[in-house]
C-alpha positions as CSV (number, residue, x, y, z in Angstrom):
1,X,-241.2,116.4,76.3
2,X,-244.0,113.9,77.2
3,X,-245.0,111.1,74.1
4,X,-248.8,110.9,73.7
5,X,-249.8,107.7,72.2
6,X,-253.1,108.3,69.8
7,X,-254.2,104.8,68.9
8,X,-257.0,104.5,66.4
9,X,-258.7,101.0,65.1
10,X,-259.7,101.0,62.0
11,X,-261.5,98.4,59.0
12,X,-262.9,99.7,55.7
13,X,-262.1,103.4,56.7
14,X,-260.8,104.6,53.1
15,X,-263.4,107.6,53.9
16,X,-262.3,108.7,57.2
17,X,-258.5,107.6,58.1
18,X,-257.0,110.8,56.1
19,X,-259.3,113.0,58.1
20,X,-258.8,111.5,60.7
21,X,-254.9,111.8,60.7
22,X,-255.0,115.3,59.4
23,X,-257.4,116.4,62.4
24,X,-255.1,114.4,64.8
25,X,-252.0,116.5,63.0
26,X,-253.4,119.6,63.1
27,X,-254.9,119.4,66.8
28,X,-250.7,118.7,68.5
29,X,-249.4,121.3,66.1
30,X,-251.0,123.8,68.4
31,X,-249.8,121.6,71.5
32,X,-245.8,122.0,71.0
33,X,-245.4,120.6,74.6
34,X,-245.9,117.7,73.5
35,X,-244.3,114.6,71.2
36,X,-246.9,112.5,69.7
37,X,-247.2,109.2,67.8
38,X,-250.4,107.9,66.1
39,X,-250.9,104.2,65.9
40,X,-253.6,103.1,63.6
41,X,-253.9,99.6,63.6
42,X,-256.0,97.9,60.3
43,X,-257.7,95.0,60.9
44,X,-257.3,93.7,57.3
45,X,-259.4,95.7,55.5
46,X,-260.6,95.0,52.1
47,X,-260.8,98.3,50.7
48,X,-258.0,101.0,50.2
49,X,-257.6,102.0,53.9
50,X,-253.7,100.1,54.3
51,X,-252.6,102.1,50.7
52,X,-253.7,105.1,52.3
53,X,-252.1,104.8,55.1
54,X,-249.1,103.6,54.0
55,X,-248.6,106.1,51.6
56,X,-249.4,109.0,54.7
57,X,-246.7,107.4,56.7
58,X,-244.2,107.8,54.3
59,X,-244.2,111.5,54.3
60,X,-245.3,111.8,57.7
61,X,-242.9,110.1,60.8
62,X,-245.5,110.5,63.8
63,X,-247.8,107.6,61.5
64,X,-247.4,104.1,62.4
65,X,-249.6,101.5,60.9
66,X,-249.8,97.8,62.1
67,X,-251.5,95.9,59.5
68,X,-253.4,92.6,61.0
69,X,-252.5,89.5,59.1
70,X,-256.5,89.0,59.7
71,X,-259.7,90.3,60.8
72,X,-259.0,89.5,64.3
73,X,-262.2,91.4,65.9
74,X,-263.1,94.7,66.8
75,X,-262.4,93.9,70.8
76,X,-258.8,92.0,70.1
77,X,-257.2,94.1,67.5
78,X,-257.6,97.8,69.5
79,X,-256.1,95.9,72.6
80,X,-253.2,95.1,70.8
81,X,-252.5,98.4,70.2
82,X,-252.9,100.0,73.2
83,X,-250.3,97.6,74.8
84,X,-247.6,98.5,71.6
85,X,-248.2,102.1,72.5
86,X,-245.4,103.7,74.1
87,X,-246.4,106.7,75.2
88,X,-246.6,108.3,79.0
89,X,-250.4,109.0,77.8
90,X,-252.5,106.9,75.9
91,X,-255.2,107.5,73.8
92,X,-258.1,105.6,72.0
93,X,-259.7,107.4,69.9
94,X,-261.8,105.5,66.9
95,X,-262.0,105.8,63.4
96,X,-265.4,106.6,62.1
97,X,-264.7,110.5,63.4
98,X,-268.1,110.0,65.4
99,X,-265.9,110.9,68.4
100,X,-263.7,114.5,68.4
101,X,-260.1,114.8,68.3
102,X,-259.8,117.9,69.5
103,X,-261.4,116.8,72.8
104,X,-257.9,115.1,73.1
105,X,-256.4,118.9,74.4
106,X,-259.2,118.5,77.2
107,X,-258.0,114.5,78.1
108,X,-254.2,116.2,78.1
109,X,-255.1,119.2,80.7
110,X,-257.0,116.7,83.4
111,X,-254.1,114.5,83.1
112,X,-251.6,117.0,83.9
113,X,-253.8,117.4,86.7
114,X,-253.4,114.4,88.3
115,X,-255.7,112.2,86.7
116,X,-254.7,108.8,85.6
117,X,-257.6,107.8,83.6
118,X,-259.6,110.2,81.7
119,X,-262.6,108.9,79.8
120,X,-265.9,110.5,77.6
121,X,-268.9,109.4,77.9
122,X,-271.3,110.3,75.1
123,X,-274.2,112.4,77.1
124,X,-276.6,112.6,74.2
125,X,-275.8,111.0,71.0
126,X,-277.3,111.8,67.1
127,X,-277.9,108.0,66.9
128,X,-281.4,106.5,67.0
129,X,-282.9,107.5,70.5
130,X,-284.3,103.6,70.5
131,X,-280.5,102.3,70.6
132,X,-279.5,105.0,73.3
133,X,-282.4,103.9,75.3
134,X,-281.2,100.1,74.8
135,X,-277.6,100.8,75.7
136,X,-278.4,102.9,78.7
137,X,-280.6,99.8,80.2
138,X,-277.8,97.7,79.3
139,X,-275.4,99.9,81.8
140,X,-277.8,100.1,84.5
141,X,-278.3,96.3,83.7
142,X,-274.7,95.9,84.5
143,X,-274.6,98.7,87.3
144,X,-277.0,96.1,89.2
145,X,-275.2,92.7,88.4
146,X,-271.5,93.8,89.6
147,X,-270.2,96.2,92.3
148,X,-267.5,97.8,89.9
149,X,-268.6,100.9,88.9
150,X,-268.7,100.9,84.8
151,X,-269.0,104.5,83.5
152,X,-272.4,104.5,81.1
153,X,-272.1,105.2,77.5
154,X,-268.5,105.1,77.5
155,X,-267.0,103.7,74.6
156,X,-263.2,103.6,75.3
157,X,-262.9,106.6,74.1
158,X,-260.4,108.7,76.7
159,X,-256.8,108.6,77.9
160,X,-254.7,106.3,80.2
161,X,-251.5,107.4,81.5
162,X,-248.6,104.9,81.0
163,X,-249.4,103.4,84.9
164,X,-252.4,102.3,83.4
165,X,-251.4,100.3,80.5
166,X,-248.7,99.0,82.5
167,X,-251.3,97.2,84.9
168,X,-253.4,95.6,81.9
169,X,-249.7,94.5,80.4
170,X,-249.4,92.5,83.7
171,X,-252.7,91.7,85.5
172,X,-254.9,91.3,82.4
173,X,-253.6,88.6,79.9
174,X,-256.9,88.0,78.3
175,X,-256.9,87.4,74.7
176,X,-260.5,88.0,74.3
177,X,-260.4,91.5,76.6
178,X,-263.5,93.9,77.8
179,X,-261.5,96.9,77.7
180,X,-264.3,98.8,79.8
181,X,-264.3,96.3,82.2
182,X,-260.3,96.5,82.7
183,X,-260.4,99.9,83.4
184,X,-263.0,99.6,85.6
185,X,-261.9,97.0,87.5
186,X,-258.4,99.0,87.7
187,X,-260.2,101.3,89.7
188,X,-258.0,104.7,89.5
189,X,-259.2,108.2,89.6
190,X,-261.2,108.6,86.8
191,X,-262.4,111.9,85.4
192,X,-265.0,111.9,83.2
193,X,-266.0,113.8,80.7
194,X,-269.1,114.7,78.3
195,X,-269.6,115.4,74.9
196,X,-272.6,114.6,72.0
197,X,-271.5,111.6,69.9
198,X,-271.8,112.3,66.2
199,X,-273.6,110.3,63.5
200,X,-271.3,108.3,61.0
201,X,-270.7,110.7,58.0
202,X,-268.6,108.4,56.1
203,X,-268.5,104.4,55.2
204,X,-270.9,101.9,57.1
205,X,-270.9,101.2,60.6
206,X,-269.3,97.4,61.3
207,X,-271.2,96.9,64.1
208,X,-274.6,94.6,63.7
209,X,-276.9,92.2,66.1
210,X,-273.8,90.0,66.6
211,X,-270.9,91.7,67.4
212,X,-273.2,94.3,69.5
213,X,-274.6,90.8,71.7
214,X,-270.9,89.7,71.9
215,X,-269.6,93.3,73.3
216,X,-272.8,92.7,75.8
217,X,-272.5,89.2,76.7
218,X,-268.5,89.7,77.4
219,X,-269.5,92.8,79.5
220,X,-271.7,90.5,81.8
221,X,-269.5,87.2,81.8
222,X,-266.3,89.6,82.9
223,X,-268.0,91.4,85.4
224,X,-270.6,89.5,87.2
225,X,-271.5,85.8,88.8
226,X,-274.9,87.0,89.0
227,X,-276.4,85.0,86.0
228,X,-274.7,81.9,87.0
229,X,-276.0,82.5,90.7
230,X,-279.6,83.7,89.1
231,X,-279.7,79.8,87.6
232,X,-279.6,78.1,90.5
233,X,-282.2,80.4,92.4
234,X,-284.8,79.6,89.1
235,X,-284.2,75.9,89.2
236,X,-285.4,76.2,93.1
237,X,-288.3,78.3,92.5
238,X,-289.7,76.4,89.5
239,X,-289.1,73.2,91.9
240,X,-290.6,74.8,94.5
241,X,-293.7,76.0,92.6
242,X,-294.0,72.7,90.3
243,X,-294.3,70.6,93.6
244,X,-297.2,73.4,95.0
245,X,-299.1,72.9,91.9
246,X,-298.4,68.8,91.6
247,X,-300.0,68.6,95.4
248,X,-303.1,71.0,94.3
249,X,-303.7,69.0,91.0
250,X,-303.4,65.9,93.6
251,X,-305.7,67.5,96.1
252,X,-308.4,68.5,93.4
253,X,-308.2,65.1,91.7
254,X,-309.1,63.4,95.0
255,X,-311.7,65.9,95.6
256,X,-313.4,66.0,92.5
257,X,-312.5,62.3,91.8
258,X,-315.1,61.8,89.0
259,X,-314.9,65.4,87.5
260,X,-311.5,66.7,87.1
261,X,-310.0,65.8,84.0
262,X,-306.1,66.8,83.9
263,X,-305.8,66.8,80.1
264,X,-303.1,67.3,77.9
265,X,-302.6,70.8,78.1
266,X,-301.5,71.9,81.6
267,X,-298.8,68.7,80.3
268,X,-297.5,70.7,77.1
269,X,-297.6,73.9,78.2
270,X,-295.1,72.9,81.5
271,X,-293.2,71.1,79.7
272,X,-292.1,73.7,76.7
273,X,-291.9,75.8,79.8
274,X,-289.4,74.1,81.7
275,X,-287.5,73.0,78.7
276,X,-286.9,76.7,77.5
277,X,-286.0,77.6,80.6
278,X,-283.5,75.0,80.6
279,X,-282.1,76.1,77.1
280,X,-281.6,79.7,78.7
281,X,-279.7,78.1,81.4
282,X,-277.3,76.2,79.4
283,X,-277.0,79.4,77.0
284,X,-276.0,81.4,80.2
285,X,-273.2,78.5,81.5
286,X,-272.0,78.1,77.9
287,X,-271.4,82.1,77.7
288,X,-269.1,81.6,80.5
289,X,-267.4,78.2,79.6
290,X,-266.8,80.3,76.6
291,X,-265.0,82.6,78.1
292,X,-262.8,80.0,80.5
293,X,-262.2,78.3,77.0
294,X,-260.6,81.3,75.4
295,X,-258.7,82.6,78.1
296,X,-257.1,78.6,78.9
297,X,-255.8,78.8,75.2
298,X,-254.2,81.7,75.6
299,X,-253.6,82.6,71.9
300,X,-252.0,85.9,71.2
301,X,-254.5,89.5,70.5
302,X,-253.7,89.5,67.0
303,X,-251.0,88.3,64.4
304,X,-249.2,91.0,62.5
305,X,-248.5,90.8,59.1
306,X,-246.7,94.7,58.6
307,X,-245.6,97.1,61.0
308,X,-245.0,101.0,59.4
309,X,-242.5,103.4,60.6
310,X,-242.3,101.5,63.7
């Protein structure tokens, strides 16, 4: 019998992890083909989420909980469990129950198939249609700025056969990972999938402005040398076009000698110009400095401080 690996990040999900679990239960009870564990993985939640769950896994064997001796992140700590799981099929599937379980029976049949990789990708969503609109720029954003094919709307949510997470246990030691990106980059046969993405029911979403611009910003610096490259072609053009206008002013001035005043203005205005133009650039080489500094340190995904019917 094949081991299917559910892995399921969680923080602050008193609300949802016993549904969760229960749905997950239910949904291989009708699949007796197949063994299955289900590793949630808390990322030191403040509420009653690791009491829940530690009391579920004692009366039910197929529950492992790894309890983070931190909040490492929502991009480290999922990572970490995915490369714990053990199964011959692994599958991320989140927390917050805006993604279906039972969609898991659908991964399973195209992966008997012959599919390595199986992901969803939400098709419409019941989230505001201004933040759809913003993430589906963002993908064709990226879809221009690298040539590895990143499925749109895609959220991790899917399965990975055991192949899989054997190539990101060897080729992709990064402890600050893009988990999109890797599977990307892996470039297997990839079926994709549809479904409408649910709105949050229960609890808050974790997300804000931040972690939503770091998800982004890791996306791009993972991916693509484009911005870096984009740079260097703006600090040519604004040269280019500052020495155009320095030998008009120059022109005009000998010209109209007596007449043309240069005045402050033109002054000011070029120079805030330039200068934020400059910040943007350093923001941009910083992003991926960043990202060379976290990788050359080479600290661990996350630090456990329990492990549950492991």
């Amino acid at each position: 019998m094949k081991l299917v690996s559910i892995v399921s990040p969680c923080y602050n999900e008193e609300e949802n992890v016993d549904i969760l679990i229960e749905r997950v239960r239910t949904l291989f009870a009708g699949m007796p083909q197949y063994r299955y564990e289900h590793i949630l993985i808390d990322n030191n939640s403040s509420d009653r989420t690791v009491d829940i769950l530690r009391g579920i896994a004692l009366d039910d064997p197929h529950v492992k909980v790894i309890v983070n001796a931190r909040n490492f992140g929502h991009i480290r700590s999922p990572q970490h469990a995915i490369l714990e799981a053990q199964g011959d099929a692994v599958v991320v599937l989140l927390s917050d129950l805006q993604d279906p379980p039972e969609l898991i029976g659908e991964f399973l049949r195209e992966w008997e198939a012959g599919y390595p990789i199986v992901v969803a990708t939400k098709s419409t969503s019941d989230e505001s249609g201004l933040m759809y609109g913003i993430r589906s720029v963002y993908y064709r954003t990226i879809a221009r700025l690298t040539d590895v094919k990143v499925v749109e709307h895609f959220t991790g949510f899917g399965l990975y056969d055991r192949q899989v997470i054997e190539i990101l246990k060897r080729d992709f030691p990064d402890p600050h990972p893009y988990f999109r990106g890797q599977i990307a980059e892996i470039g297997l046969p990839t079926k994709v999938l549809h479904y409408n993405q649910k709105r949050r029911m229960r609890g808050i979403t974790k997300n804000n402005f931040y972690t939503l611009y770091d998800m982004a910003m890791l996306g791009i610096t993972n991916l693509s040398k484009v911005p870096l490259r984009l740079v260097i072609f703006t600090g040519f053009v604004f040269a280019f076009l500052s020495l155009i206008a320095g030998l008009v002013y120059l022109v005009y001035k000998l010209v109209y000698w007596n007449r043309f005043e240069l005045g402050l203005a033109p002054l000011m205005i070029g120079l805030f110009f330039l200068g934020s133009i400059q910040l943007v650039a350093l923001g941009i080489i910083g992003e991926y400095i960043g990202s060379v500094h976290t990788i050359v340190q080479g600290r661990p995904l996350v630090t456990e401080k329990e492990r549950i019917n492991f």
